[in-house]
C-alpha positions in Angstrom: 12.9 -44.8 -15.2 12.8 -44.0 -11.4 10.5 -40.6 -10.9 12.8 -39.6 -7.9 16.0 -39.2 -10.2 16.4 -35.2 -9.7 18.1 -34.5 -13.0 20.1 -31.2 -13.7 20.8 -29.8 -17.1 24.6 -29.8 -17.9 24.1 -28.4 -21.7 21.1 -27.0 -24.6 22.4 -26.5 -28.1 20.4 -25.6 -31.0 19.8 -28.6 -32.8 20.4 -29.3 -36.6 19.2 -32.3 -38.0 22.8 -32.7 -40.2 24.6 -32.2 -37.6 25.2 -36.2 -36.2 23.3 -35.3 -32.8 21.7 -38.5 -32.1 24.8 -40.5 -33.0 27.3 -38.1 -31.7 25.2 -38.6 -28.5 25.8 -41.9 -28.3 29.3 -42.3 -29.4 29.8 -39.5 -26.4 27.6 -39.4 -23.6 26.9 -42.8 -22.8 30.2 -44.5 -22.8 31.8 -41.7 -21.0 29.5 -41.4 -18.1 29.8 -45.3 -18.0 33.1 -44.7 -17.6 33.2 -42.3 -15.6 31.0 -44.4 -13.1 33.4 -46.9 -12.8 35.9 -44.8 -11.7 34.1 -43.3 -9.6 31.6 -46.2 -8.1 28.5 -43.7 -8.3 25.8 -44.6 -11.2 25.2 -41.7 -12.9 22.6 -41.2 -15.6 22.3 -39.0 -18.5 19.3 -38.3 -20.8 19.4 -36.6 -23.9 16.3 -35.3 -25.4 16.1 -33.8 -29.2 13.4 -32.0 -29.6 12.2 -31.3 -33.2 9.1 -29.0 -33.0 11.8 -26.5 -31.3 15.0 -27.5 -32.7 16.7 -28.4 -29.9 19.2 -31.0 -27.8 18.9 -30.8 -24.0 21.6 -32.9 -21.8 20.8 -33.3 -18.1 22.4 -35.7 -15.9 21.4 -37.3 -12.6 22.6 -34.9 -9.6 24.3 -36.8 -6.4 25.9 -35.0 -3.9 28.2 -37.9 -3.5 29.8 -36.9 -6.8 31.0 -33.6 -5.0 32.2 -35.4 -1.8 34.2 -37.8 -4.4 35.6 -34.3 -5.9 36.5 -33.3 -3.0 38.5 -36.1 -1.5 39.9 -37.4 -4.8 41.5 -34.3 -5.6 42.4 -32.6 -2.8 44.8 -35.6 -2.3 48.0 -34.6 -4.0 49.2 -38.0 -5.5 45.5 -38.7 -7.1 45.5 -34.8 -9.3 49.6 -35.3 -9.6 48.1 -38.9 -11.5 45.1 -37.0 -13.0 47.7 -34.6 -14.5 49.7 -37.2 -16.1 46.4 -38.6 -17.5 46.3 -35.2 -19.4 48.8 -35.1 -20.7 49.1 -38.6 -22.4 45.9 -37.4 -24.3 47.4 -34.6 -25.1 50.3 -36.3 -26.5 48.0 -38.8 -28.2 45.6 -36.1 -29.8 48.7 -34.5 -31.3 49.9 -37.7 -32.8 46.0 -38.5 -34.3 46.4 -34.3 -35.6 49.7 -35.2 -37.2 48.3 -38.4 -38.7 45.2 -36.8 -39.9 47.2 -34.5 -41.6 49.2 -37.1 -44.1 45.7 -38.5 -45.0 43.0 -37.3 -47.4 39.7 -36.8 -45.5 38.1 -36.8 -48.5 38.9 -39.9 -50.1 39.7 -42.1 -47.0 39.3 -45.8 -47.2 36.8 -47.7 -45.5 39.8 -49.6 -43.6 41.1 -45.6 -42.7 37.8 -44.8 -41.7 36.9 -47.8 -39.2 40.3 -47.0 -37.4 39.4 -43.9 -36.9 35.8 -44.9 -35.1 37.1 -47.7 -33.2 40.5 -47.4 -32.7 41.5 -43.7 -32.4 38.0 -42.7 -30.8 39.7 -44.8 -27.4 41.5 -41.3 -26.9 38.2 -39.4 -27.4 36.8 -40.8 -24.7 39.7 -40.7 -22.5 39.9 -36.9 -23.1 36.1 -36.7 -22.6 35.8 -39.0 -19.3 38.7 -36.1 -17.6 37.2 -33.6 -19.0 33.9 -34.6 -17.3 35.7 -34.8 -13.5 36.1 -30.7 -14.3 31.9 -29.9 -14.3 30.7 -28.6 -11.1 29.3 -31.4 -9.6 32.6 -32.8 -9.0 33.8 -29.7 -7.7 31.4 -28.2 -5.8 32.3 -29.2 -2.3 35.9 -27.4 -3.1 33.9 -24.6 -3.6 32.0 -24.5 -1.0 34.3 -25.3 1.2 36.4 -22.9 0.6 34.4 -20.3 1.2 33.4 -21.1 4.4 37.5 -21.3 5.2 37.3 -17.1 4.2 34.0 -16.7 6.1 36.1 -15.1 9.0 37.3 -12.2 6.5 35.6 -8.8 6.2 32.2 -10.1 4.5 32.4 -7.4 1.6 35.9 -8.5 0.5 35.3 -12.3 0.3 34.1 -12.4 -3.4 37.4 -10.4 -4.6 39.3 -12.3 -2.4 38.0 -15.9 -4.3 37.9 -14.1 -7.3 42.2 -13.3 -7.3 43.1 -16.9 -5.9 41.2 -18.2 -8.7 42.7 -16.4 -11.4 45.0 -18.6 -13.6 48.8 -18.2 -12.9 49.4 -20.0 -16.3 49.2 -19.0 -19.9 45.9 -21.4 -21.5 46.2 -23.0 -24.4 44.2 -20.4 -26.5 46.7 -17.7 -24.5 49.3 -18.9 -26.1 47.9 -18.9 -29.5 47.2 -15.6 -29.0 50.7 -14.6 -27.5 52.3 -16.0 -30.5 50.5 -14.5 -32.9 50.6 -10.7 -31.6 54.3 -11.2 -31.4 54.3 -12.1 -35.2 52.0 -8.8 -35.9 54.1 -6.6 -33.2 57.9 -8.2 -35.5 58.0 -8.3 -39.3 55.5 -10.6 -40.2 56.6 -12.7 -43.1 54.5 -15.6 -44.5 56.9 -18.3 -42.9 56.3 -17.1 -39.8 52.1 -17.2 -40.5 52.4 -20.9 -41.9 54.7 -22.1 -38.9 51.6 -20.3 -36.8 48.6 -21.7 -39.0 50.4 -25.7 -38.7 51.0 -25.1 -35.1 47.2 -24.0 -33.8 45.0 -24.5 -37.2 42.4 -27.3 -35.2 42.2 -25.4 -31.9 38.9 -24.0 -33.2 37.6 -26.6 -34.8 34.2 -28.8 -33.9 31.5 -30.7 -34.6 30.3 -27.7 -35.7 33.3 -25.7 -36.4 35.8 -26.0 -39.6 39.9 -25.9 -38.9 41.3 -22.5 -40.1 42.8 -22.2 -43.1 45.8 -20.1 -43.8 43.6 -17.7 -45.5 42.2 -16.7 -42.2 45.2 -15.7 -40.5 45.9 -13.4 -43.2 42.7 -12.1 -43.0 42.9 -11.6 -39.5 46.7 -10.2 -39.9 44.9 -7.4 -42.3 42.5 -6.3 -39.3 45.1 -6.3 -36.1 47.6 -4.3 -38.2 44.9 -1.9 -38.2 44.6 -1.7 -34.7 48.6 -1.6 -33.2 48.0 0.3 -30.2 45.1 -1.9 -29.0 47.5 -5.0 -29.9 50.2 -3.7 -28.0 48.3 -3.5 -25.1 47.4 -7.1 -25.3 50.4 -8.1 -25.8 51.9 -6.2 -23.0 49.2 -7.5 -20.9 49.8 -11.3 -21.6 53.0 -11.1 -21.2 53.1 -10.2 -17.5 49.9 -11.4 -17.0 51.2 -14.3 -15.1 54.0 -12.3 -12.8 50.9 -10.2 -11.9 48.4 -12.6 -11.1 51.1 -14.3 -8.8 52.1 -11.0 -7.4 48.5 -10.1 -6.4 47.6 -13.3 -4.9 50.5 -13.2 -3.2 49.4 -9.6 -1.6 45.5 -11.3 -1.0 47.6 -14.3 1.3 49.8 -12.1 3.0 47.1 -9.5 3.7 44.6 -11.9 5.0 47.0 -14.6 6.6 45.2 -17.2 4.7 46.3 -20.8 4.9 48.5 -23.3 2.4 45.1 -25.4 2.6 42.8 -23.5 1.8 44.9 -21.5 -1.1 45.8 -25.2 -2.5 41.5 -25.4 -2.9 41.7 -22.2 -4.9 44.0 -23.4 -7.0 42.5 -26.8 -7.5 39.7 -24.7 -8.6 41.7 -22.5 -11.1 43.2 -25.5 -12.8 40.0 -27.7 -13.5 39.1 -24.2 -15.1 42.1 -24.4 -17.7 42.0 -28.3 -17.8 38.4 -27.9 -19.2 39.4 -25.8 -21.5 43.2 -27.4 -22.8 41.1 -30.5 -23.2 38.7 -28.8 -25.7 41.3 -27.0 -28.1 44.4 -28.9 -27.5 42.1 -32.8 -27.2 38.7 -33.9 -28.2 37.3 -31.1 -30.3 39.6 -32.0 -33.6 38.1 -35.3 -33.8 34.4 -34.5 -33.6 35.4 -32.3 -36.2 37.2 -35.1 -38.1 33.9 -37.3 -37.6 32.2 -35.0 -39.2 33.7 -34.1 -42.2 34.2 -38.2 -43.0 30.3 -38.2 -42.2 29.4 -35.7 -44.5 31.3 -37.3 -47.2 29.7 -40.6 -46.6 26.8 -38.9 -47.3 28.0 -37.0 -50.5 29.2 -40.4 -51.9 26.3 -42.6 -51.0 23.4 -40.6 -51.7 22.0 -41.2 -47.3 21.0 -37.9 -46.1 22.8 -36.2 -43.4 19.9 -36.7 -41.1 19.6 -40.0 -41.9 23.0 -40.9 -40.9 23.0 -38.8 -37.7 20.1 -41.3 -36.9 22.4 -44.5 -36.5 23.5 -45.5 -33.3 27.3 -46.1 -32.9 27.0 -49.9 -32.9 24.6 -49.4 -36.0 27.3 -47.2 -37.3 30.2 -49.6 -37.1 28.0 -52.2 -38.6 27.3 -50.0 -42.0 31.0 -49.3 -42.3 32.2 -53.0 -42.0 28.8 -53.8 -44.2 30.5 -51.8 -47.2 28.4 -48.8 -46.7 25.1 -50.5 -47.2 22.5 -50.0 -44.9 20.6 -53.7 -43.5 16.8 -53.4 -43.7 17.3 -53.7 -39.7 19.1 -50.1 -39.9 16.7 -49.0 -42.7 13.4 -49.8 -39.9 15.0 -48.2 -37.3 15.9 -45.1 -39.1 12.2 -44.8 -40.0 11.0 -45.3 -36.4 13.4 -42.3 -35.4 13.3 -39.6 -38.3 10.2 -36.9 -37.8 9.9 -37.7 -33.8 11.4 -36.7 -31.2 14.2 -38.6 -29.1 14.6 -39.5 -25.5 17.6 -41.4 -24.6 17.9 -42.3 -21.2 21.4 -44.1 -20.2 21.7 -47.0 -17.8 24.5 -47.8 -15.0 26.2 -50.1 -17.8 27.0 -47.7 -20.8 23.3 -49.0 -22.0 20.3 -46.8 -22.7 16.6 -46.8 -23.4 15.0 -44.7 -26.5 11.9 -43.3 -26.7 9.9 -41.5 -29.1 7.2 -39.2 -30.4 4.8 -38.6 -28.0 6.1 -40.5 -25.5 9.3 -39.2 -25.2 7.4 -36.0 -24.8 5.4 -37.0 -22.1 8.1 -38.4 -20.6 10.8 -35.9 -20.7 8.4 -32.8 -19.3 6.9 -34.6 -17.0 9.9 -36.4 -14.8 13.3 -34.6 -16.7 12.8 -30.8 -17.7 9.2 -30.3 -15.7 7.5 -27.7 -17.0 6.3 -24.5 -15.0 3.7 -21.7 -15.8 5.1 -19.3 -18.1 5.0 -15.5 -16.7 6.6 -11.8 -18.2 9.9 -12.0 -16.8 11.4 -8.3 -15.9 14.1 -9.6 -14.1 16.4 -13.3 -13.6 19.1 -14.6 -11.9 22.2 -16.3 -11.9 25.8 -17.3 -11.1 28.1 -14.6 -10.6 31.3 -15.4 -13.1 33.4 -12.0 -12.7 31.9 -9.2 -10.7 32.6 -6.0 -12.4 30.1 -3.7 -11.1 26.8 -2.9 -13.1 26.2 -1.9 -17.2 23.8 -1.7 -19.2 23.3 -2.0 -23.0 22.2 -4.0 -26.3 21.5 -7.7 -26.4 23.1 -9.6 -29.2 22.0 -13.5 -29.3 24.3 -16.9 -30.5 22.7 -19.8 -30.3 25.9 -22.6 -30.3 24.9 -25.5 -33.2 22.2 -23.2 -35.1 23.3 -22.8 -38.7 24.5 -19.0 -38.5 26.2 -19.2 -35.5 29.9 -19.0 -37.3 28.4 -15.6 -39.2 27.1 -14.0 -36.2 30.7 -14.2 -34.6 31.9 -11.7 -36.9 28.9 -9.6 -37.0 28.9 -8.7 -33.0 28.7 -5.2 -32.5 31.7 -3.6 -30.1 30.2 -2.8 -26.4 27.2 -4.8 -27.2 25.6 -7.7 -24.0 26.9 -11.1 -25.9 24.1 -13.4 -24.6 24.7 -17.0 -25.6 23.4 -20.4 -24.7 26.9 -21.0 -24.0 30.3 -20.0 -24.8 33.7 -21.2 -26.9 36.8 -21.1 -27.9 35.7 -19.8 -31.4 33.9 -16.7 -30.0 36.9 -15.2 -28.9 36.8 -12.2 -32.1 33.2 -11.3 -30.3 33.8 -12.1 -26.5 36.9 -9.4 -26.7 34.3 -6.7 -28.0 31.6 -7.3 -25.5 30.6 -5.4 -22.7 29.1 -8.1 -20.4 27.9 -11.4 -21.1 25.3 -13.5 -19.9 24.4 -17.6 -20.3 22.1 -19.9 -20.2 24.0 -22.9 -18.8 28.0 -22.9 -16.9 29.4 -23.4 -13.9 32.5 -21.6 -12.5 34.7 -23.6 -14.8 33.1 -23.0 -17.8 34.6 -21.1 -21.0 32.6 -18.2 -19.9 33.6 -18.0 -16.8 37.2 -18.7 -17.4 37.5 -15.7 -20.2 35.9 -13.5 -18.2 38.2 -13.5 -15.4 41.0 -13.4 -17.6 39.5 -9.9 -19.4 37.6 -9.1 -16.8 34.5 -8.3 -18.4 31.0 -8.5 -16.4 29.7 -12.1 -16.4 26.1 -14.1 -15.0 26.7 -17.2 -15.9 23.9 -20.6 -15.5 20.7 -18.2 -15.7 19.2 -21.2 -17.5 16.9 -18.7 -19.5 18.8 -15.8 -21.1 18.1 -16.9 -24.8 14.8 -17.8 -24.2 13.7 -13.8 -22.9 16.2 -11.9 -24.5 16.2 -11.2 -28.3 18.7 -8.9 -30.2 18.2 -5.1 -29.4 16.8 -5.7 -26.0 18.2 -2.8 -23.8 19.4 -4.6 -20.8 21.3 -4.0 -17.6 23.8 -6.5 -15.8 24.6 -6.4 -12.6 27.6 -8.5 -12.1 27.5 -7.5 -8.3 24.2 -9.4 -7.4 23.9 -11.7 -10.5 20.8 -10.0 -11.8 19.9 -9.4 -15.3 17.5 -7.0 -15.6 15.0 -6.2 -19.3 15.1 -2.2 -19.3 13.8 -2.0 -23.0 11.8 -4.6 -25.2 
């Protein structure tokens, strides 16, 4: 590997050794960057490093600032996004068709026929939903940014960060919106069960993950039982939603008026805005059902032949695909490469032709620290930075942790305190029951497109997003103050 690769890290989840990291890894990353590069003409690079001493999966990818000037000219150009669009929504149309299919079959008992269709024949829209859902990461979108701030930098200097802020917000209702929409409009009319089934069938998979179950019907009456304890705060939302898009359009209309800005640099904005609800459409409404469909036929693979979880989550795809059409039996080829992997940890490094190199134990170690994720001296930390997401003035108060992919993540979700500082490694969909309750949140990892940043916007709720440490100093009870104004979190209280 070339030492003068700067790398940046795009994700760190908390890893679980029966949760298919390794292979979901390479079923993923590596063909969709490959893509991706070919599309693009820029070799890009990912490494993905699992760490067992500390249970966890770093993903950094190679940084080029030609990515952002391809961002920039690609979809600035009306005809290219108008294309990128359609793209969209053909996976959307196709994801909705594998939901529908997945719905007359028996996950449980599928045959191996149903099951190799699934890996090599339906996962072509996986990808496809993963490759745009890449173009919507900050590197690609950077240089829109940027230069659309330095279109404003004739404005009063003190108003430039509100006025990015409006023009940003979303004039359309997201996916998860209109979930929500629809459901406080059942609770706000007579519910009736009909009406809670049509719901459940309509938006059951939007939550669900590699790490995350569909909800069942059972849930939605659950949660019917709590909001028709609370009417006058679901009024309010609902209210809110409702106009919230004749609002936003009203006050950005005021901002351009106001400050005479131009078509071009409003149309930047909203190129902005929209790779913020792309990135999330494509999660709920795209590729997150079927990592959560590979997993359940990967756990019952398991069950039924006696291989361990983390055994399984071991394979490579090809290795994979070769066990299936093998009749679930595992070549002593497999076997000795399992054994090589299993107790060490893993350093997979991709190459400009969907390829990659593994390394291991030690070496991978060595490696990764020393040209990837290079180590610095460790020192008390009072105080750290980050991107400002929604600036919401300064507040202070108790830090409550998630760590996305540990085991009690789901659990915690319902356990977060009202008014509490959700600090996360980083956000989703899922989270929405604690994100509504919190009082500012902070991230390790995100960029202005991110789930975090997107939500809150929309609720406007303090946010510091990319800090790249938050999880790692802050622990639950820490008294903490954010100031969403300068992008400082400060430790008041240990």
């Amino acid at each position: 590997m070339e030492s003068k690769i700067k790398w940046v890290k795009e994700a760190e989840v908390a890893f679980d050794e029966e949760k298919y990291f390794f292979l979901l890894n390479d079923i993923l990353l590596y063909p969709v960057i490959s893509k991706v590069s070919y599309r693009t003409r820029i070799n890009e690079l990912v490494a993905s490093y699992i760490d067992i001493e500390h249970n966890v999966n770093k993903i950094f990818t190679s940084e080029d600032q030609r990515r952002g000037d391809w961002g920039y000219s690609f979809f600035l150009d009306d005809k290219n996004f108008s294309d990128y669009l359609k793209e969209i929504e053909e996976v959307c149309r196709k994801a909705k068709i594998f939901r529908e299919k997945v719905d007359k079959l028996d996950l449980e008992n599928l045959k191996l026929k149903e099951i190799l269709d699934i890996f090599t024949k339906d996962i072509d829209n996986l990808l496809q939903a993963k490759v745009l859902t890449y173009f919507t990461i900050h590197p690609y979108i950077w240089r829109i940014e940027e230069s659309l701030k330095e279109d404003l930098q004739k404005l009063p200097e003190n108003k430039i960060s509100e006025i990015i802020e409006t023009l940003m917000l979303q004039e359309n209702l997201t996916g998860l919106e209109e979930e929500r929409i629809n459901w406080l409009r059942i609770i706000l009319g007579r519910p009736k069960a009909k009406d809670i089934e049509n719901h459940w069938n309509t938006y059951k998979t939007y939550h669900s993950g590699f790490d995350t179950n569909i909800l069942e019907i059972e849930d939605y009456h659950k949660l019917l039982k709590e909001d028709l304890c609370n009417m006058e705060i679901i009024k309010k939302e609902f209210e809110a939603l409702k106009n919230k898009c004749r609002e936003i359009k009203k006050k950005k209309q005021e901002i351009i008026k106001k400050y005479n800005i131009q078509k071009e640099t409003v149309k930047k904005a909203e190129r902005i805005s929209k790779f913020a609800q792309i990135r999330l459409d494509l999660r709920v409404k795209a590729w997150s059902f079927y990592l959560y469909v590979f997993r359940i036929i990967l756990d019952n693979i398991s069950k039924n032949t006696k291989i361990a979880k983390k055994y399984l989550g071991l394979l490579t795809y090809g290795e994979l695909i070769e066990f299936l059409k093998n009749n679930l039996i595992l070549k002593d080829n497999i076997k000795n490469w399992i054994k090589e992997r299993k107790n060490n940890n893993i350093l997979a490094i991709s190459d400009i032709v969907g390829g990659y190199d593994i390394l291991l134990g030690k070496k991978a170690e060595e490696v990764f620290y020393s040209e990837i994720d290079k180590r610095s001296e460790k020192s008390e930390i009072k105080e750290f930075k980050g991107q400002i997401a929604c600036k919401k003035g300064i507040v202070q108060g108790k830090v409550f942790t998630f760590n996305y992919g540990s085991r009690e993540f789901s659990k915690r979700i319902a356990e977060f305190p009202r008014d509490n500082i959700l600090v996360t490694n980083m956000t989703i969909p899922l989270m929405m029951p604690a994100i509504r309750k919190a009082k500012a949140i902070v991230t390790d990892s995100g960029g202005i497109t991110c789930h975090a940043a997107i939500v809150s916007r929309e609720l406007g709720i303090p946010c510091i997003i990319g800090t790249d440490i938050a999880t790692k100093v802050l622990k639950d009870k820490d008294l903490i103050e954010v100031d969403s104004e300068k992008g400082i979190v400060r430790i008041l209280r240990n």
